[in-house]
C-alpha positions as CSV (number, residue, x, y, z in Angstrom):
1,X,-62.5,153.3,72.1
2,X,-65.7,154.1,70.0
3,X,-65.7,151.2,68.2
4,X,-65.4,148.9,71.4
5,X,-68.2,151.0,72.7
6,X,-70.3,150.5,69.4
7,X,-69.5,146.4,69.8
8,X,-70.8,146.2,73.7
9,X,-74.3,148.1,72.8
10,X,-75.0,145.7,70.3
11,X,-73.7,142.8,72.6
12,X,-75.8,144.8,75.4
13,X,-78.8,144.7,73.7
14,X,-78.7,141.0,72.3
15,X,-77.3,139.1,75.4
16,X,-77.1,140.5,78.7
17,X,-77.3,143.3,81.1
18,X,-73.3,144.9,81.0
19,X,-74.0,145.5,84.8
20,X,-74.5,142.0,86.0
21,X,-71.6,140.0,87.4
22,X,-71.8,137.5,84.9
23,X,-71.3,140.6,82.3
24,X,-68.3,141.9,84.7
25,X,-66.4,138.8,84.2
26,X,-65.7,138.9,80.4
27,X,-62.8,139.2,79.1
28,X,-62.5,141.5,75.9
29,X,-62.3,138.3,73.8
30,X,-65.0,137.0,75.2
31,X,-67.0,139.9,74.6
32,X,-65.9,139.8,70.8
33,X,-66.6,136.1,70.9
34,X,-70.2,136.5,71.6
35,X,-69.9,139.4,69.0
36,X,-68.8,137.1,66.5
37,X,-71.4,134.7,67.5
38,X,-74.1,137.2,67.5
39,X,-73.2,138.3,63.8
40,X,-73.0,135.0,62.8
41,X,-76.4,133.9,63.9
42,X,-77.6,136.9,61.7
43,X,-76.7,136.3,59.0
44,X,-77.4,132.8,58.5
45,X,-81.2,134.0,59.7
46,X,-80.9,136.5,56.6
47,X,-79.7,134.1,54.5
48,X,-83.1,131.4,55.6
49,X,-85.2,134.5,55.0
50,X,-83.8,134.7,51.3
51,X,-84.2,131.0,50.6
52,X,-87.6,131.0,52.5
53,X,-90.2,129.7,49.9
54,X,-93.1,132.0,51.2
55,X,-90.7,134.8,50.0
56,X,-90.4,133.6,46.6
57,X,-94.4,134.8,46.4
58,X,-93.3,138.0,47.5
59,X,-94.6,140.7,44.7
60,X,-91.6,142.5,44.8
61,X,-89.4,139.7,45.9
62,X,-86.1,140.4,43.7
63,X,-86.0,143.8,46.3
64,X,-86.5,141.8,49.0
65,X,-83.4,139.9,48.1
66,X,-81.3,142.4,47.9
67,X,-82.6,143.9,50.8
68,X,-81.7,140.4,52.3
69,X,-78.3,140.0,50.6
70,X,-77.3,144.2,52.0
71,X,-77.9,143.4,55.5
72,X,-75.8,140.3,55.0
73,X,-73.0,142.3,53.8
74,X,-72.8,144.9,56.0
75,X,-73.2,142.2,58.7
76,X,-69.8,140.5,57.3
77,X,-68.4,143.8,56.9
78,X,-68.7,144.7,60.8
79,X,-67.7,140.9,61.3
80,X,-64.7,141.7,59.4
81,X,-63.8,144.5,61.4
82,X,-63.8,142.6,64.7
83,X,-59.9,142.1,66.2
């Protein structure tokens, strides 16, 4: 049950209020859905941040890669764990 409770604060905080009707009416695959979604979106903004050719002027822009390149793999981790 913690981990279903870790999924709907992040959901919480990047969608919608869990005490709304709206909210109310998901399904537990719905709710994973938007999780997926939400993932998704993020890493795919990581991965424009990386590519970004402002960046590549970026003194110390080899750390900011990898930076970059951990969030995306602990994003596709948590993805991963998703039922």
């Amino acid at each position: 049950m913690k981990v279903l409770d870790f999924y709907l604060n992040i959901w919480y905080n990047y969608s919608m209020d869990l005490k709304s009707e709206k909210a109310k009416a998901l399904t537990k695959k719905q709710v994973f859905d938007e999780l997926r979604s939400y993932l998704n979106e993020q890493v795919d903004i990581s991965n424009r941040k990386c590519m970004d050719e402002e960046n590549f002027k970026l003194p110390a822009f080899n750390e900011y890669q990898a930076y970059q390149r951990g969030i995306q793999k602990a994003l596709t981790k948590l993805y991963n764990l998703l039922p």
